[in-house]
N, C-alpha and C positions, 0 to 999 in steps of 0.2 A: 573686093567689091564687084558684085555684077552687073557689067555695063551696059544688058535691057532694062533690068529691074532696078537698079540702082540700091537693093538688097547687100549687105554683107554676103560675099558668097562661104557655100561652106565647107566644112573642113575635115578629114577624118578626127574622131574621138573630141568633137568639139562639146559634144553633147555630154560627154563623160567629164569633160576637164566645169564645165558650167554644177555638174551636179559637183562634186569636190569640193567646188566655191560655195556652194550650197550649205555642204556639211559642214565645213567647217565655219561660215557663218553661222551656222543654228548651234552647233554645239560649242561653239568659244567667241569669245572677247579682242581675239586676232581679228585685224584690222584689214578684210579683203575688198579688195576696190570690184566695183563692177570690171566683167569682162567684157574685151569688146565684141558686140554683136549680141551680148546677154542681154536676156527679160529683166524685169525689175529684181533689182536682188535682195530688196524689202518685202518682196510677197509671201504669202503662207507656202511655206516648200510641200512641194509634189512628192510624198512617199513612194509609191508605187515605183518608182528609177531612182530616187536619190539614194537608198541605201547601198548602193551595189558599188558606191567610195569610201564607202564607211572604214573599211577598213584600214584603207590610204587615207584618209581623214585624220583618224586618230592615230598612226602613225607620225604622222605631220604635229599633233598637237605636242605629242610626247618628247619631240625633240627638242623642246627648251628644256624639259626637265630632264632629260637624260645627258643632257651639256652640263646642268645644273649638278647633277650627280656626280660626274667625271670630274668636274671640276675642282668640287669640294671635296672627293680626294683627291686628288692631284697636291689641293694645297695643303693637305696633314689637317682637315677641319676633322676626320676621325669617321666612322662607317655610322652612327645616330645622327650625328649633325647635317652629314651631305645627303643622305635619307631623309629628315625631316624637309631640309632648300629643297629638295628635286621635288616633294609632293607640293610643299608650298606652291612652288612656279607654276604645279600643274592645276591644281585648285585657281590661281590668280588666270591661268590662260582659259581654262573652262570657266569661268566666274562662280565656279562653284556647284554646275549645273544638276551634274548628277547628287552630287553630296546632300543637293536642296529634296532631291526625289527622295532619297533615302532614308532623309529625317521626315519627310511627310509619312513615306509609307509605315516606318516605325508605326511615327504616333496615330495613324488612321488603323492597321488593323492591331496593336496595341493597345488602344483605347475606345474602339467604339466597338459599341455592344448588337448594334445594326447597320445593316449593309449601307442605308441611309445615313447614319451617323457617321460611318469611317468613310464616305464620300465627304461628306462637311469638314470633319478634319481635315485630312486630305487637302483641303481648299484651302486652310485657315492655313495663310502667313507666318503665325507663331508657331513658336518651337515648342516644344514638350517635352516630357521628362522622358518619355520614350527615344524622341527623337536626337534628345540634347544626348544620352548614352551612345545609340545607333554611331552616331558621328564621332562621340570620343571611339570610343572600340572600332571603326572602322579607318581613321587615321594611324591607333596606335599598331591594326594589324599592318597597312599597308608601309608604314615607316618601321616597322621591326623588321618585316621581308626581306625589303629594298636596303635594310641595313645588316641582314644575318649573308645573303647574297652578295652584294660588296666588299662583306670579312671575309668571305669563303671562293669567292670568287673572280675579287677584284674590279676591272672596267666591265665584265662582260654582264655586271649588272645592269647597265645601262642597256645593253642590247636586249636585257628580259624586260625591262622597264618599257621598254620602246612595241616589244612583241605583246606584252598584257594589256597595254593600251589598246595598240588595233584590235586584239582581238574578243575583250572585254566588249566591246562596240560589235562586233559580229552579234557576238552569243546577246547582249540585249535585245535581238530583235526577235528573239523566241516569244514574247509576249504581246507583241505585233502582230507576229505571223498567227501565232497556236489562238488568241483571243478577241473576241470583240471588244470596242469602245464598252469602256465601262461608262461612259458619258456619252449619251446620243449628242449631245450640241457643244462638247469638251476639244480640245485642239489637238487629240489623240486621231480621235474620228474625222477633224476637218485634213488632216495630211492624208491620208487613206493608208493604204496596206503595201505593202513592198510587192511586186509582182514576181512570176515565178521567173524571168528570166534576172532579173535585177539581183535575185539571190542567189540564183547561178553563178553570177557574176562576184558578187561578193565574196562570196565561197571560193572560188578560183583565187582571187587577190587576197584571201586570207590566207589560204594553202599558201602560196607564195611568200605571203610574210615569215610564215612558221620556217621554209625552208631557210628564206633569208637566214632567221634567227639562230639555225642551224649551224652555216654555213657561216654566222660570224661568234661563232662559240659554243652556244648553248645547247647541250646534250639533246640528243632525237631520244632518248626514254624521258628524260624530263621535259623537252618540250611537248611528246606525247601523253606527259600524264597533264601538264596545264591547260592544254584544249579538253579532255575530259572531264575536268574538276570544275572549268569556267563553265561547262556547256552546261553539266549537272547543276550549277549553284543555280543559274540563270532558268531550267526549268522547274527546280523547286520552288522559285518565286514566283513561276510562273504558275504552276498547280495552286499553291495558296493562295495567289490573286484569285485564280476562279474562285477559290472557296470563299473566302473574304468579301468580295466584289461581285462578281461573276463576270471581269473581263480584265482590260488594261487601261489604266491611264500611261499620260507621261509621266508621273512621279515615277509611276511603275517600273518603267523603261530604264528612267535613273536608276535604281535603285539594283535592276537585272547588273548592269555595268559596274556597279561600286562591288554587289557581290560575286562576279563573276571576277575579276578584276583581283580582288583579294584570293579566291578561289584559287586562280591561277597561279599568283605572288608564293601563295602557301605552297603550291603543289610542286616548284621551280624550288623553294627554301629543301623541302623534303626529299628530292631528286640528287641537289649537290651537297646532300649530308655525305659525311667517309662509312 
């Protein structure tokens, strides 16, 4: 406390530890209490600085489920079933968030015939056939991975489990940075745009995690082919959003993450074949 101003005084990386609390209130269901000295932590989050935790965000998220994953082998529940608990816990900590993007964008550029139409979609709540597929096929790839990884690899699936989180959330923001609001008055547009030093920053704490993931097992040719495959999945989503739309929403965003994410899962499955 400063005792002219009677201000919280402040602190190095305080600013960074507030946006963290940030991300991982926007993108989960974990339960973060205001910090002290923090602004309202119900307000619409500032894009332009908060991404640049993203990465240690979704790091943070991944750890129930990659407990989840060890666990259930540990107990002999078998490499499908401790695959399936570990995404469960991860779908129930994110509430689902991106999975919700995913099945939007299926059934908007899947079923509408105008850029106008697949906005409308888009919006609509209900699911679709487009969307009801998206989501099967994207749980059975992400639980076949994390189960072909775990027969082949043992715990250190956990640790790739934990690295395609953080950095499935990196590569989502390619349709951030690369597009405009596909909605002028959408909550894409109201957060704004990641700034150039925030990605800097991001960037650096991803590189870190990847060496982390290194460093706690997981091959540097396969962790180097899953930053590739996640980065590529995330800009061909991003090219057909333009086409589609002509920018990004947040389903979009979601949706960068779910396929990047599998991307990566695939690319780590391919890497620790014999």
């Amino acid at each position: 406390m400063d005792r002219q101003t009677g201000e919280e005084a402040d602190w190095p990386g305080r600013g960074a530890l507030y946006d963290l609390a940030g991300c991982l209130r926007f993108y989960s269901r974990l339960p973060v209490p205001q910090l002290p000295g923090e602004p309202d932590p119900h307000r619409v989050p500032d894009f332009t600085a908060l991404p640049r935790m993203l990465p240690l965000a979704g790091l943070i998220l991944a750890l129930p489920a990659a407990l989840a994953l060890a666990m259930g082998w540990w107990i002999g529940l078998g490499p499908f079933l401790a695959a399936t608990l570990a995404v469960a816990v991860m779908v129930l900590a994110t509430g689902a968030l991106h999975e919700d993007g995913l099945a939007d964008v299926a059934d908007g550029f899947g079923g509408g015939a105008t850029l106008e139409r697949r906005l409308e979609i888009m919006r609509d709540s209900r699911i679709g056939a487009y969307g009801g597929a998206a989501l099967v096929l994207a749980l059975a790839l992400r639980i076949g991975a994390l189960a072909t990884l775990l027969d082949r690899t043992g715990y250190t699936a956990a640790t790739a489990l934990i690295l395609v989180a953080a950095l499935s959330r990196l590569a989502a923001l390619a349709p951030m940075v690369l597009l405009p609001p596909a909605r002028p008055g959408g909550l894409s547009a109201a957060v704004g745009r990641p700034d150039r030093a925030s990605l800097w920053v991001a960037l650096a704490i991803g590189l870190g995690v990847a060496l982390g993931g290194v460093i706690f097992g997981l091959p540097l040719p396969g962790v180097a082919l899953m930053i590739l495959c996640a980065g590529l999945a995330a800009l061909a989503l991003t090219r057909l959003a333009r086409h589609k739309i002509g920018g990004q929403t947040g389903d979009v965003i979601g949706a960068c993450q779910q396929l990047a994410e599998i991307a990566g899962l695939l690319a780590l499955v391919a890497a620790s074949a014999d």
